[in-house]
C-alpha positions as a printed Julia matrix, in Angstrom:
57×3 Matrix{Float64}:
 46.1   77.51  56.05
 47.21  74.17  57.69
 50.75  74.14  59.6
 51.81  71.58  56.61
 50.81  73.97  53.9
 52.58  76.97  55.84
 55.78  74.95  56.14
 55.59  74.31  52.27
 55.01  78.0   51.59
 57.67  79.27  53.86
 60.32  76.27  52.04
 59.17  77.16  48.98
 60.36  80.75  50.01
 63.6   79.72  50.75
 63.69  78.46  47.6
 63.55  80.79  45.5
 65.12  83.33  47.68
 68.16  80.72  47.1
 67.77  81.02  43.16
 67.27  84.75  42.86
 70.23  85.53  44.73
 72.23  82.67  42.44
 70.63  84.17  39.62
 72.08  87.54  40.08
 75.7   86.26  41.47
 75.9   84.07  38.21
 74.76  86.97  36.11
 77.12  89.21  36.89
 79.84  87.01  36.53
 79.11  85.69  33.46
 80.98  87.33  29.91
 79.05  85.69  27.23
 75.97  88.56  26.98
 73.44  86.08  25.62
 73.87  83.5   28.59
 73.62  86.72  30.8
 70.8   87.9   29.95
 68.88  84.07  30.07
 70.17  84.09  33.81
 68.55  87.57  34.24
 65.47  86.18  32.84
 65.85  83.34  35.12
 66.31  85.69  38.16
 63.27  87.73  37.0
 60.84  84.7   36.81
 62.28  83.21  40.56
 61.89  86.75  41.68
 57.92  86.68  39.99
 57.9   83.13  41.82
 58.57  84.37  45.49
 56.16  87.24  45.4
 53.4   85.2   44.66
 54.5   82.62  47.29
 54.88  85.73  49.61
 51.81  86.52  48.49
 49.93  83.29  49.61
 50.55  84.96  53.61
């Protein structure tokens, strides 16, 4: 792997480590039980997202 593509990987990582935790702050804030549970979704799939990034090391 290329110093470029590593520097992708590890931004990409910060990424989503950014939207997980957002996910889960937002979800358990959140009243309306439908909209929580899309954000848990949403946390599930950026969670999914990172481990394969991670993954890619």
């Amino acid at each position: 792997m290329t110093s470029k593509e590593l520097l992708y990987v590890e931004d990409a990582l910060g990424h989503e480590c950014f939207m997980k935790s957002c996910s889960q702050k937002t979800s358990s804030q959140l009243t309306d039980i439908t909209l929580s549970s899309y954000v848990k979704e949403l946390e599930a799939k950026h969670t999914e997202l990172f481990n394969k990034f991670l993954n890619l090391l």
